[in-house]
Phi, psi and omega in degrees: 000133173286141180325127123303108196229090160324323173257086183326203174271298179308316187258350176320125194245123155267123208315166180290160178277315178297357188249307196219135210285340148001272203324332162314312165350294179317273175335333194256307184291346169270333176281315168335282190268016169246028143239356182087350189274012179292131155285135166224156193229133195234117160267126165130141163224079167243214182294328155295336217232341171305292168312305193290320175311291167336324199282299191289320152354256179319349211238355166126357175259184237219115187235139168271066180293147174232123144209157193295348178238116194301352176282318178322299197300320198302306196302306244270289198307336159278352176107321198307095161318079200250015145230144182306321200293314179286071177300141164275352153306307182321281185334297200292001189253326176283326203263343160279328192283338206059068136255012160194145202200134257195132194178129173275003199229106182323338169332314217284018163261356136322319197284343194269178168232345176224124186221117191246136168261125181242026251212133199286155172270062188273160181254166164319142174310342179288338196059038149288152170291149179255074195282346182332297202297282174338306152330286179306299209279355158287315185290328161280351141311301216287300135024281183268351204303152170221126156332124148123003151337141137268139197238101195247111141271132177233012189271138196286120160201224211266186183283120192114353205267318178300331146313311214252322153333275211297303183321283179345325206249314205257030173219041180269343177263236198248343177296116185238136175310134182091306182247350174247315181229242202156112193266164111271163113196151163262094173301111160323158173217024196293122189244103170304089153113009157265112185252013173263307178267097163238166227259036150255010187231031175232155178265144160295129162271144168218132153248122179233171151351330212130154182307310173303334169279328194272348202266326173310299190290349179275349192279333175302307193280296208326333128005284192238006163241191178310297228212130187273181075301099194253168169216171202283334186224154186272339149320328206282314182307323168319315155283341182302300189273027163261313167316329167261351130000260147353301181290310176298307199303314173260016155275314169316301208262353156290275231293335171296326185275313185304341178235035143280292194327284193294353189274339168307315183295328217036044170265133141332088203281353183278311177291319153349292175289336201265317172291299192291004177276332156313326175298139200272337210223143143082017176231144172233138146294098164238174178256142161303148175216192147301353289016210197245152172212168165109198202273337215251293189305299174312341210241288194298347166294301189306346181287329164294327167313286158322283194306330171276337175287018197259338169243016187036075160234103149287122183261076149334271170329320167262015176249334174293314167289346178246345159320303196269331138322262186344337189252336172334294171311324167284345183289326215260308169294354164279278192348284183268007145299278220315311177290324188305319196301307200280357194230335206236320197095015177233189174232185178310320183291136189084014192288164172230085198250134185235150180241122162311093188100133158223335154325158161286324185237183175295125147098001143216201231274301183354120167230022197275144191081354188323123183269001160265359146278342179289305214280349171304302190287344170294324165257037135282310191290328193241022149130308186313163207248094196249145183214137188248142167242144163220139147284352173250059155211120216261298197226154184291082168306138175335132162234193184292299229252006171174062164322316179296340175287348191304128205053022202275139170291199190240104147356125170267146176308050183256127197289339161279357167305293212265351152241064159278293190310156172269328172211148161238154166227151191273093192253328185206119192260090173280178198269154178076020196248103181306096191259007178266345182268335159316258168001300163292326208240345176248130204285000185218162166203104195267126186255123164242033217219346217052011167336288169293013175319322193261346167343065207267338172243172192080025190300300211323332186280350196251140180220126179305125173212000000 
């Protein structure tokens, strides 16, 4: 398929050269990288920074990965891969190739013409933003800047932030945006365990600095994706990915209250969506879950939240989607006492509860945010004895919000295994996970996922939450 590029090659326009002595700069960094020969350089190498470093890798420039925990670079540098979205035949053809090389030690952004921030936004236990990564990792360009650089943040925050953050901390010196280097950003869009979209195959939002910054990152992704998106600012791209965010986080959190309402009712909220998906026009589908998990969705609304009271503006409406996102994992442990009260005569405490799926979503390794550490920690809390199966997640890895989980394993799948338990509940229906041998082997099964649709015997066991 051919590049789709909104800004062509043919129109990048660069200041004039008769007014200001510059523009070489522009111009030199630009042949650089529409010849393959820009050093890129990617800080972070997680589920964002990885792919894309792997993505340019591969398309032929000379890639640099950076991150602060040194087992990454170790791993990387044997071909070794610890995300799914990154097959290691991919890895082992850059890293055998020399086009990516892996490393902790921050010298190499002298060396680069292009260095992208890859870096998580997390929020405060307060839900504030949390800029420490972004920060720390500006600061350590600004270390190194050199004239004639592109500098790309892509890590998600609120609108202003590459301006009002980033510029400040990479101008503390004699350098200036625009006339020595050259700022963007572009918001990642990377969806983890989507093998239809990878991240040569999503368009880029891009905002820069001033016209020259924006024609450089577009001339950079035109590079490694289909289709450029330029936009006038970089706020404005900052908002683009807050906005779609956004847009899941209160779609999500209707269709989660519609389906306590019709589950009152005793409508099928599934069957529900699947009949209104039919309309050709004016409806998009989402599904109920347990809540929300991952960096982005749970998370990135509230940056908008913050950033607006700076305009005594109440985002009522997204403060409401998450209210309600957020009580889900409680909805799902009520769910299921009530049935232990009603089918077995017992309650939570001393229950032998095992949870299916402990990722945030399907088909991958991730758990930050997991609305099944909550919901762990919630029967954990009122007495049940809990235990998890996943097949991509061997052990529980540290997190922020539930340290104490930190290494509990995964089960092995056996079926006299699993009618040990009294109940199980289903939070993330990965692919290939036999859930008609669940069903057989456990007397109770709380689905929050539809799994079990095709489910046809032992239905009497299964309870929709």
């Amino acid at each position: 398929m051919d590049r789709i590029v909104s800004t062509p090659a043919a129109d990048v326009a660069f200041a004039d050269p008769s007014t200001d002595s510059q523009p070489s700069l522009a111009r030199e960094l630009e042949r650089k990288i529409r010849s393959k020969a820009a050093r890129i350089a990617v800080i972070g190498l997680g589920y964002v920074g990885l792919p894309l470093a792997v993505t340019a890798a591969h398309k032929g420039f000379a890639v640099s990965g950076l991150d602060t925990d040194p087992e990454k670079p170790r791993l990387l540098g044997a071909g070794i891969s610890y995300l799914d979205s990154v097959p290691e035949e991919a890895l082992r053809r850059v890293v055998d190739a020399g086009t990516f090389a892996a490393t902790s030690d921050f010298s190499v952004l002298g060396k680069a013409d292009v260095i992208v921030i890859c870096v998580p936004t997390p929020l405060s236990p307060q839900r504030e933003p949390d800029l420490s990564y972004v920060i720390g990792s500006t600061r350590s360009v600004a270390d190194h800047l050199r004239r004639g650089q592109l500098v790309v943040l892509e890590s998600t925050t609120w609108p202003g932030t590459s301006e009002e953050v980033v510029l400040p901390i990479l101008e503390q010196g004699s350098l200036r945006s625009g006339r020595d280097f050259f700022l963007a950003y572009s918001p990642e869009r990377e969806d983890p365990g989507n093998a239809e979209f990878t991240t040569s195959r999503i368009a880029r939002v891009v905002g820069g600095h001033g016209d020259d910054a924006r024609s450089l990152a577009l001339a950079f992704y035109g590079e490694l994706t289909e289709r450029t998106v330029p936009v006038s600012s970089m706020r404005t791209a900052e908002a683009v990915k807050l906005t779609e965010n956004i847009f899941r986080a209160v779609n999500i959190a209707l269709i989660n209250e519609l389906k306590i309402v019709y589950d009152a009712m005793g409508i099928d909220i599934w069957e529900v969506v699947d009949a209104a998906k039919t309309k050709p026009f004016g409806f998009m589908p989402f599904y109920p879950g347990p809540g929300m998990g991952g960096h982005c969705v749970p998370i990135d609304p509230f940056y908008l939240t913050w950033k607006a009271r700076e305009y005594d503006i109440s985002t009522r409406f997204i403060e409401l989607a998450g209210e309600i996102n957020n009580a889900m994992p409680l909805y799902v442990v009520s769910k299921l006492a009530t049935a232990l009260d009603e089918r077995q005569g017992r309650g939570l405490k001393g229950a032998r509860v095992l949870i299916v799926g402990i990722a945030y979503k399907k088909n991958v390794a991730d758990v930050r945010e997991s609305p099944a550490l909550r919901i762990m920690d919630c029967l954990r809390a009122r007495g049940a004895n809990v235990a998890y199966y996943d097949p991509r997640v061997a052990a529980i890895p540290r997190t922020r919000r539930y340290p104490e989980l930190t290494g509990l394993a995964s089960i092995a799948w056996e079926p006299e295994r699993l009618a040990g338990y009294d109940a199980a509940i289903i939070v993330t229906d990965h692919d290939g996970t036999d859930y008609a041998a669940l069903v057989g082997a456990v007397p109770l099964v709380v689905d929050t996922r539809n799994a079990t649709r095709d489910v046809s015997s032992g239905r009497e066991k299964i309870v929709r939450a």
